[in-house]
C-alpha positions as CSV (number, residue, x, y, z in Angstrom):
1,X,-56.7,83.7,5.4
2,X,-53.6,83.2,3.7
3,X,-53.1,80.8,0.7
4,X,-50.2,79.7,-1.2
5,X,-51.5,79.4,-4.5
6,X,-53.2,81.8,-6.7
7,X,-55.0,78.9,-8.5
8,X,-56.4,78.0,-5.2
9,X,-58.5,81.8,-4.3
10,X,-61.4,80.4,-5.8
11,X,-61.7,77.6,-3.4
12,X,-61.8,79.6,-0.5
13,X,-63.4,83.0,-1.5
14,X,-66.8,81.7,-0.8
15,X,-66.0,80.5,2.2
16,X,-64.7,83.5,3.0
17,X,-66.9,85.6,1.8
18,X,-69.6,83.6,3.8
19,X,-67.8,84.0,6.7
20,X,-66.7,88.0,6.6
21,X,-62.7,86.8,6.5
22,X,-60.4,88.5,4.4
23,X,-57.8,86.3,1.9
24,X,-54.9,87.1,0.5
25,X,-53.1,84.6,-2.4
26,X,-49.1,84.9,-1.4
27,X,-48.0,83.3,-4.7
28,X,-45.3,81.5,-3.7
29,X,-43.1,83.8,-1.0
30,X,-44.6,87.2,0.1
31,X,-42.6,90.3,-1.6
32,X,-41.0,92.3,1.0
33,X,-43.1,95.4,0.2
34,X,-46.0,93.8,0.5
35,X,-45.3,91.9,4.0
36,X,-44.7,96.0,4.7
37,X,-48.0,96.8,3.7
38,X,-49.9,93.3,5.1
39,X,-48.4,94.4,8.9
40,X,-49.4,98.1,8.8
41,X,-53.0,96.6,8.3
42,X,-52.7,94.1,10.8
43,X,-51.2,97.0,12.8
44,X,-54.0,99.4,12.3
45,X,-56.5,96.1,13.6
46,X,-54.3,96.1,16.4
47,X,-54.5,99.6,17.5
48,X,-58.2,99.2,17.3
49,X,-58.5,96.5,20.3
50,X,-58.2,93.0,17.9
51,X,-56.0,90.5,17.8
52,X,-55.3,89.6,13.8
53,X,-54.7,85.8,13.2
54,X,-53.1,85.2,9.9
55,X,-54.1,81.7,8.9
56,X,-52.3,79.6,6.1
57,X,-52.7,77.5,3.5
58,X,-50.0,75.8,2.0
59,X,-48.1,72.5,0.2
60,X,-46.4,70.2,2.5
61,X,-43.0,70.5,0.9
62,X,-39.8,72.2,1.1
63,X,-41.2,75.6,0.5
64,X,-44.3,75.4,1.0
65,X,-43.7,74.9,5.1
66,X,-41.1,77.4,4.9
67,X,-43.5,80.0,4.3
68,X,-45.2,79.5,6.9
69,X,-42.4,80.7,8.9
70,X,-41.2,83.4,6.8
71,X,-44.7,85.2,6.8
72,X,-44.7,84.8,10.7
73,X,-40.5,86.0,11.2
74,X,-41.8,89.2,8.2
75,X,-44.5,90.5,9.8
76,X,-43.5,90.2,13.4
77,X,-40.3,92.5,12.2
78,X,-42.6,94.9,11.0
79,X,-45.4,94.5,13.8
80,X,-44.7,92.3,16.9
81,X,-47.6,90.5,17.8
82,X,-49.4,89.0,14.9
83,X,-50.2,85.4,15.4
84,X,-49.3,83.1,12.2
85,X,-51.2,79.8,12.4
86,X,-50.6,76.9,9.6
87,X,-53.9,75.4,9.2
88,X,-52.9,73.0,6.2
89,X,-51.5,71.0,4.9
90,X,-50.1,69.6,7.7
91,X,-49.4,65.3,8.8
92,X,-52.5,65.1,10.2
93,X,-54.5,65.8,7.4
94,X,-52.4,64.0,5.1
95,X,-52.9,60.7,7.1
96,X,-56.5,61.7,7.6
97,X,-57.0,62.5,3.6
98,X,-54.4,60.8,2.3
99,X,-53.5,62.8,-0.8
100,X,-51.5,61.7,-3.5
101,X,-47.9,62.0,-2.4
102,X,-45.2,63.4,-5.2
103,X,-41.5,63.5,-4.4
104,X,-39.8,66.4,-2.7
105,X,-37.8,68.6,-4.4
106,X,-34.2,67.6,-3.8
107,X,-33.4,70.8,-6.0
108,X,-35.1,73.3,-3.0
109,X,-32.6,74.8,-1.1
110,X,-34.5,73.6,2.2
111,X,-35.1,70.1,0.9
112,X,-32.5,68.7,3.1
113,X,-33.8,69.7,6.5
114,X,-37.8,68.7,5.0
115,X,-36.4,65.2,4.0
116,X,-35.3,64.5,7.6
117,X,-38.5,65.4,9.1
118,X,-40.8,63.9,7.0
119,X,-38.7,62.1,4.4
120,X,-38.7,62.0,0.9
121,X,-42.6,62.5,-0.3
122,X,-44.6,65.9,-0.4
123,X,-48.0,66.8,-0.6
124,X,-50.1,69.8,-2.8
125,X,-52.6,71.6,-0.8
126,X,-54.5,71.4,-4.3
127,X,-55.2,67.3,-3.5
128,X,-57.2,68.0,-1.2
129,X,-60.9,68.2,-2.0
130,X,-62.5,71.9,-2.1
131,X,-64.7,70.8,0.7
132,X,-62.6,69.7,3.0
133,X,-60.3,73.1,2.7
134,X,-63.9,74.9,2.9
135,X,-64.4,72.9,6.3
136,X,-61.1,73.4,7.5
137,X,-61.5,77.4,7.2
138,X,-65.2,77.2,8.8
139,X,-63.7,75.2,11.5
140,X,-60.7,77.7,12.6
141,X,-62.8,80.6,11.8
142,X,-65.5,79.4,14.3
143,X,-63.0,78.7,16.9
144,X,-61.9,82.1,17.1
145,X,-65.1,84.0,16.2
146,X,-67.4,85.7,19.1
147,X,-70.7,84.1,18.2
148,X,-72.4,86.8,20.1
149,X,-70.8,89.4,18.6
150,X,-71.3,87.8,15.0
151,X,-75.0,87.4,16.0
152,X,-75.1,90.7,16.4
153,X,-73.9,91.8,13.6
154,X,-75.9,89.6,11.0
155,X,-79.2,91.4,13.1
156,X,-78.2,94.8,12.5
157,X,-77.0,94.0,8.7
158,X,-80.5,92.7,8.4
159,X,-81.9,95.5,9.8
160,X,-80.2,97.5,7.3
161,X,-81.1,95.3,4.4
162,X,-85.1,95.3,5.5
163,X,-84.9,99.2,5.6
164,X,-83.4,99.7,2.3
165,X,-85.6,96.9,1.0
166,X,-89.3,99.2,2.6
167,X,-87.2,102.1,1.3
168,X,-87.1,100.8,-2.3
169,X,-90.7,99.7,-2.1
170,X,-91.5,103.2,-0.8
171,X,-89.1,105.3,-3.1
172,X,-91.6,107.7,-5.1
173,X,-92.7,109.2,-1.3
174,X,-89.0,109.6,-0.1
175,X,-88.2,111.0,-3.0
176,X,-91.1,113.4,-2.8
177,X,-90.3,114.2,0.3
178,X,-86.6,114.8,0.0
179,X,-87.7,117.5,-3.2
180,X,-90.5,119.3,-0.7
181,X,-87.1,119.6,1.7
């Protein structure tokens, strides 16, 4: 999960969190170096059998649709292969959620080509209510996610927690026993 804004992290590190999904705050456009280090990661997942989705947040504006596609044409130059999906703020949800429009920046250097497509208005991913972008990364995430697999997972990290929850309860015989050893 990639979002724009660094004032926007703690709207979706719970989510997140809850859902085992790495974030990453771009703050504004991704430094070269660090698009470097982002695909050697992505890479490394790669090389292990998955397929990394990068999914991103961002303003409908000028820039803020632009990065989309500068993340996507960065990493694929340093690693072919990694999917870059924009899953807000796009049209949809601004006619589903209707947030506040502000004008586009005539002053952006891409304004031009943004004005034609969608004219002169622009939205901030940061209108939307933290719910919604909380439901929107639950949504994506559990299209993608192998339930069975995840299933499995929360079992054995159960397992593991009731273990070292008997071990706790139990710790003045372990401990005996590791000494006797």
């Amino acid at each position: 999960m990639w979002i724009e804004k660094d004032a926007l992290v703690g709207v979706i590190e719970r989510i997140c969190a809850e859902l085992d999904v790495p974030y990453f705050s771009c703050r504004g456009y991704t430094s070269q170096s660090e698009m470097w280090a982002a695909s050697r990661r992505l890479a490394d997942y790669m090389d292990d059998g998955q397929q990394p989705v990068i999914l991103h947040l961002g303003d409908h504006d000028p820039s803020g649709k632009d990065m989309t596609r500068d993340i996507t044409d960065r990493l694929n130059l340093f690693s072919h292969g990694i999917d870059v999906d924009r899953l807000a703020l796009n049209m949809d949800q601004i006619d589903q959620y209707d947030p506040p429009p502000n004008p586009a920046k005539i002053t952006d250097a891409r304004a031009e080509v943004y004005i034609a497509e969608f004219g002169k208005s622009s939205w901030e991913l940061d209108a939307l209510e933290p719910s919604v972008l909380s439901g929107l990364v639950r949504t994506a995430v559990a299209t993608m996610r192998d339930d069975g697999l995840w299933d499995a997972a929360v079992e054995e990290e159960q397992t593991h927690r009731d273990q070292l929850h008997l071990a706790s309860r139990r710790w003045q015989d372990i401990a005996k026993t590791l000494v006797a050893s």
